[in-house]
N, C-alpha and C positions, 0 to 999 in steps of 0.2 A: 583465454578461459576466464571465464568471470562466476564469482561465488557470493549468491546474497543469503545474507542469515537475518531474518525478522526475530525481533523481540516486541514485548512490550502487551502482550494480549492476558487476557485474564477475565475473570467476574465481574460485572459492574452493573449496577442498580438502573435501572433505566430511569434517563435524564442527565446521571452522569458521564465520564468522560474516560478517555482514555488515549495514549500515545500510542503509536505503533514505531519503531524504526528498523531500517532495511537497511545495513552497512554490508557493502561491495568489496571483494578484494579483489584483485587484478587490474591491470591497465587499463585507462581509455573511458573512464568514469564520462565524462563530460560527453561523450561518442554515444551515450545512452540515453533513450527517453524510456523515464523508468514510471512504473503503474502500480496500483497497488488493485490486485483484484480481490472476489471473495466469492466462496462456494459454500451454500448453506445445504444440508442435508436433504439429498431427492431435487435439488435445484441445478442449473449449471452454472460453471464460473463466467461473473459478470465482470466486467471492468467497473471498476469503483471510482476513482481518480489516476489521472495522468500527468504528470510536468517532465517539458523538454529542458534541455540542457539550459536554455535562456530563459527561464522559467515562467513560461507559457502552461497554463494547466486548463482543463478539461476535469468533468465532472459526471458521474450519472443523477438524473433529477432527483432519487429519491435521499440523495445527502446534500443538496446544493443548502447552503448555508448554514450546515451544521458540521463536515469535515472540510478541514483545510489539507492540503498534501505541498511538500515543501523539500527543498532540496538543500545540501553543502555538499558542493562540489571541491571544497576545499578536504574535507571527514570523508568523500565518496559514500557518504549518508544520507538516505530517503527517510521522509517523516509523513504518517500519516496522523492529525491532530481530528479525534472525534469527540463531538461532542453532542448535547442531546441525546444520546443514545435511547434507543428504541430496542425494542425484545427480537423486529426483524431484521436488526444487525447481526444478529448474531450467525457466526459464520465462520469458518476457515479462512483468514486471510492470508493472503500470496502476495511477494512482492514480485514485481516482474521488470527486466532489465532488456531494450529492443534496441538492437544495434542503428543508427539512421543512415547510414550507408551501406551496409550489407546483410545478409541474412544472418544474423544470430539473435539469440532469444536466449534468456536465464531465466529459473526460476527459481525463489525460495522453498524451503522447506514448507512453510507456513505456518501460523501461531493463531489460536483458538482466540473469537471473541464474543463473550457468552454477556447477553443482557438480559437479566429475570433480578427479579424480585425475592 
């Protein structure tokens, strides 16, 4: 069993920035290719970034060089690093945790990230 709790969401001016982190409890951190998605209202949950345990990461086009996503495997801690922020970020974010050999899947609770003016 594996438990992610995201922090780090909040209000932010567009243009500015914001952290996101995803800390895991349970064993086998490293066994996980963990994602950070996100669901804006009347939308459905997209995948936002991805990094594998070797940290290998994937991206959807509309953050490519403005969110970075980042792992410690040592903390069993996921980082999603946004910046540029736009007012169509804004979103319910989810951290999501996908087992690479067998069928399990976790998900956060999720934390609001709101970009206005």
């Amino acid at each position: 069993q594996v438990q992610l709790v995201e922090s780090g969401g909040g209000l932010v001016q567009p243009g500015g920035s914001l952290r996101l982190s995803c800390a895991a409890s349970g064993r086998g951190f490293r066994f996980y290719r963990m994602g950070w998605y996100r669901q804006a209202p009347g939308k459905q949950r997209e995948l936002v970034a991805a990094i594998t345990s070797g940290g290998n990461t994937n991206y959807v086009d509309s953050v490519k060089g403005r969110f970075t996503v980042s792992r410690d495997n040592a903390k069993n801690t996921v980082y999603l690093q946004m910046n540029t922020l736009k007012p169509e970020d804004t979103a319910v974010y989810y951290c999501n945790a996908e087992h690479v050999n067998i069928p399990l899947r976790y998900w956060g609770q999720g934390t609001q990230v709101t970009v206005s003016s």
